[in-house]
N, C-alpha and C positions, 0 to 999 in steps of 0.2 A: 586256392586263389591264383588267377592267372595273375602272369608275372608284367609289372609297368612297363607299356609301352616305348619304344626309343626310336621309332620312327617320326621323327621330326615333332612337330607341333599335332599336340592331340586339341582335336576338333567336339564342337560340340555333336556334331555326330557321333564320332567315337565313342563319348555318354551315352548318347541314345540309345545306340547298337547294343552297348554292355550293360546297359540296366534293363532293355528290351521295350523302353518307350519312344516316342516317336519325337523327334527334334523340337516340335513346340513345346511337350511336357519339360524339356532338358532347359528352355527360355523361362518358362514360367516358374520354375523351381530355383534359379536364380534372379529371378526378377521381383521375384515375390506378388508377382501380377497374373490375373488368375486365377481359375480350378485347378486345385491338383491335391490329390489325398494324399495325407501323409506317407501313406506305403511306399507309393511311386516317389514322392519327395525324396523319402527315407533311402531309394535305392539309386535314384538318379546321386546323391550327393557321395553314396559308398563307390558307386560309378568312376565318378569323378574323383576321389579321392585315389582309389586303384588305380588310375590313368594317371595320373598327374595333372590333371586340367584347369587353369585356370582360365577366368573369364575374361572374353575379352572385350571391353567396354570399349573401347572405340569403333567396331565390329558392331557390335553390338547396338550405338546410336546410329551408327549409318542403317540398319536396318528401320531403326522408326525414328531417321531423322532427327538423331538427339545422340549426345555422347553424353555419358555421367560427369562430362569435364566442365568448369567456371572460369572461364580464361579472365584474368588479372593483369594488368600494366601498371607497372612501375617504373621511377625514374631516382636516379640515387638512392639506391637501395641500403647506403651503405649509413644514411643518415637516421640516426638513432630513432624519431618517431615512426618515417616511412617502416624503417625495420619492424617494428611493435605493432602498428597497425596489418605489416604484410604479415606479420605471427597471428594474429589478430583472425584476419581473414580466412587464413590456411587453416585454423582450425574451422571456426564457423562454417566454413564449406566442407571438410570432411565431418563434426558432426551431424550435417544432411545428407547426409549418400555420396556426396560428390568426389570430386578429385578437383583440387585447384592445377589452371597449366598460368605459369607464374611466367613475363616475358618480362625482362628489361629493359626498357630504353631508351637512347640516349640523345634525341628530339625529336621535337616534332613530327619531322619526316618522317622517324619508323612508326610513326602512330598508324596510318593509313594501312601498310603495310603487316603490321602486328594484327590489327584488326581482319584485316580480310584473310590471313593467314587462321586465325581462328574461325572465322564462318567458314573453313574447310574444313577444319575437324569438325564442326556439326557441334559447338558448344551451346553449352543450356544455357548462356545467359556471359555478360563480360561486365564486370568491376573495372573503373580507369582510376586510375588515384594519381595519375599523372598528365599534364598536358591536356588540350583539347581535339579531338580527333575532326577530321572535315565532316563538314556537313552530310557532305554525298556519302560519305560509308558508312554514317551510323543511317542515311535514310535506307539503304543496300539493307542492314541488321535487321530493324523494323520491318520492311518488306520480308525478309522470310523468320519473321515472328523470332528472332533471337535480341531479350530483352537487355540492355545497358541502363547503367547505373552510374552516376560518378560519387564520387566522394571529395568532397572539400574542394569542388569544382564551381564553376559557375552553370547556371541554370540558361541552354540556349537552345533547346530540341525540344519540340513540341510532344516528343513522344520518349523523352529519353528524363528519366526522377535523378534526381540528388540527392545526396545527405552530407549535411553539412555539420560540423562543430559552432556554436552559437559566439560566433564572430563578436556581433553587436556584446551581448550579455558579459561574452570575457572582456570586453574592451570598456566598458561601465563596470566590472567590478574590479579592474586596475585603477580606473580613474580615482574614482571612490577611495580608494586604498591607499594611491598616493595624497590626494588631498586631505583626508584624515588626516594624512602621518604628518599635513604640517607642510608638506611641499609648498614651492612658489614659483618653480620655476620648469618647464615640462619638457621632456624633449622622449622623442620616436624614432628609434631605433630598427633601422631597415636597409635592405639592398633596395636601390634603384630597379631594380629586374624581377622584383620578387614574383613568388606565386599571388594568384589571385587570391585566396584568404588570407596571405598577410598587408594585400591592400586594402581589404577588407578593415582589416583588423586597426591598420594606421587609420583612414577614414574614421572609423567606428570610436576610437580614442578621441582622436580632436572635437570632434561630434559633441561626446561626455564631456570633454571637458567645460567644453562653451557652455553647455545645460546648466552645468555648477556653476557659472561666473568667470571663469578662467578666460582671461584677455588672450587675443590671439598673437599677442605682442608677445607674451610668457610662454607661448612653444615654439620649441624648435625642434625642426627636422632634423636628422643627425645620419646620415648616408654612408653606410658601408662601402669601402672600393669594393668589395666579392662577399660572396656568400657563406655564411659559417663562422665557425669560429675564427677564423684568421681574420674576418673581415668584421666582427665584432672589435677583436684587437687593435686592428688598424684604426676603427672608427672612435675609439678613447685616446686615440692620441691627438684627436682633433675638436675634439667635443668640447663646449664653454664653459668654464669652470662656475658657472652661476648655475646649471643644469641641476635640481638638488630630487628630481621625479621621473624616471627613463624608465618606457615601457619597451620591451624588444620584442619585437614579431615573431622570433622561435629561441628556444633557448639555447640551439647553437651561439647566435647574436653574440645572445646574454653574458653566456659564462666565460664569453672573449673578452668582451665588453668589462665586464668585473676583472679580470686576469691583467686587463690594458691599465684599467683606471688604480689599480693596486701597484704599477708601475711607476706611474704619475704620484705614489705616495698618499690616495685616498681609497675609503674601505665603506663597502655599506653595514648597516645603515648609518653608520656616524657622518660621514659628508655627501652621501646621497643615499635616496632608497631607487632599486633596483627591482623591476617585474619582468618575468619572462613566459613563454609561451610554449606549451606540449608537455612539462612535466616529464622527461626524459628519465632516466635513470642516474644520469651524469648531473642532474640538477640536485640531487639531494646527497651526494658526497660531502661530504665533512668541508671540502676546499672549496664547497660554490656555495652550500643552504639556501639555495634561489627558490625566493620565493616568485610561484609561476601559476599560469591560468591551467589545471589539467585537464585534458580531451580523455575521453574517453575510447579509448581505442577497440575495446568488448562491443559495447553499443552503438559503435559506427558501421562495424562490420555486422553484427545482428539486424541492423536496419536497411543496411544496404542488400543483405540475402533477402529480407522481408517485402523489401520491392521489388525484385528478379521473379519474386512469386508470383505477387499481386500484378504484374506485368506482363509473364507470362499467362496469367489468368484473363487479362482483359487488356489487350496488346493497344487496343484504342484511345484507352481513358486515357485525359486531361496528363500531364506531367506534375508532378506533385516536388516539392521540397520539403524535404524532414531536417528539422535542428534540433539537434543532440546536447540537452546544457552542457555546461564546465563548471569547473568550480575554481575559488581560487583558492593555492596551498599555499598557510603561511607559512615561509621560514624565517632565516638570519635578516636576507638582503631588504627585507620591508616589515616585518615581525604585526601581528597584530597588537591593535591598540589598547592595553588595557582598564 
């Protein structure tokens, strides 16, 4: 056996040379696309093992205009569901062939930015779970057939799908939950600033609520100064003590919102019931039992690969929206009714 080469980066020529096939048998033997006999398969991969060769996929899509990469944006990463869901995604895309390129960002502005950074790399397709990007460079994407997706976004590109978490459904099966238990008195739990599904989500409550009878006189809005947990906390020091049914837009909110109101010398569910939103990990600690609406974070990310497919398949069609149910988890903070 000749001994591994140490002159720089071995090429996929290199393989070719040393198995004695010719450069496209050494593509199609990693690409899995193609004729190619086992034999030469067999000798091209001993080739390449002898060599030390790896593939190089970004090399690679520039050659047919495609990189094995799914570029991903995100924005607070550091937030317990984004996290889960960005787990979520990173697998789902590697187990389809892929490589996720995961970008962070920290508004709006680097959207545009992010984005046409990735139609350099020659990506197969881009996930936004953050922010809305301009108009003009998802129409740039679409023009050279690289399909976008958002997730938990609003629906504004005629050529660009969604997938959403079922907004409306968890917002009727809080309602529901709190009026059973007895409630009378409503309030919604939210940042002024929030993302577009948890306006969604406040809308879609007071909605259910009216449906049931509930006077508009008996909710109240209940406005976090900031977002998260602190601004849950902040928002139970101001909240009206007649409030006995609070639905919170994310379970950050929530488990503030509980932690504030335990302050104040009340505890759910004995002087209010308490519903939260994403199903966190942090929500089913012993010190929160919140009970919450939970997303599906597997089936958002399977759905959202499922349209980069179907999109790259027929880059024309119609723009579609997919809603992914929820369910509600009872715990402590609202217990079901027995």
């Amino acid at each position: 056996m000749k001994p591994r080469q140490t002159r720089g980066a071995v090429t996929a020529q290199d393989v070719a040379t040393r198995a004695g096939v010719s450069r496209a048998v050494v593509s199609r033997a990693f690409s899995d696309s193609g004729s190619i006999s086992p034999d030469a398969k067999a000798r091209v991969l001993a080739a390449a093992r002898e060599l030390g060769y790896q593939v190089n996929f970004l090399a690679q899509g520039l050659n047919r205009q495609r990189s094995q990469l799914i570029g991903v944006m995100v924005a607070r990463i550091g937030d317990p569901f984004r996290s889960a869901l960005l787990e979520a995604l990173i697998k789902a895309i590697s187990q389809r062939g892929y490589q996720a390129l995961v970008t962070e960002i920290a508004g709006e502005a680097e959207l545009e930015v992010t984005l046409r950074r990735f139609m350099q790399y020659r990506v197969s397709g881009v996930v936004v779970t953050s922010g809305q990007p301009p108009e003009a460079i998802i129409d740039d994407c679409v023009r050279h057939q690289i399909p976008v997706v958002g997730i938990n976004r609003p629906a504004t590109h005629a050529r660009v799908d969604t997938v959403c978490s079922d907004n409306a459904q968890g917002a009727a099966l809080a309602a529901a939950q709190l009026c059973d238990a007895g409630c009378r008195r409503f309030g919604w739990l939210n940042y002024p600033h929030s993302t577009w599904a948890g306006v969604e989500r406040g809308a879609a409550f007071l909605a259910a609520l009216v449906a049931r009878g509930v006077s508009e006189a008996h909710t109240t809005l209940v406005n976090a100064p900031e977002e998260g947990y602190q601004g849950g906390l902040a928002a139970a020091g101001s909240a009206h003590a007649s409030l006995d049914g609070i639905f919170c837009a994310n379970a950050q909110l929530a488990c503030g919102f509980l932690d504030g109101m335990r302050r104040r010398g009340k505890n759910a569910p004995h002087d209010f019931h308490l519903i939260g939103f994403d199903n966190t990990p942090q929500t089913a600690y012993d010190a929160y039992r919140l009970t919450t609406l939970h997303q599906d974070v597997a089936a958002l990310a399977a759905q959202a690969l499922a349209c980069l497919a179907d999109r790259a398949r027929q880059p024309h069609a119609p723009a579609r929206i997919e809603w992914v149910p929820v369910t509600l988890v009872h715990r402590q903070t609202s217990p079901r009714r027995i």
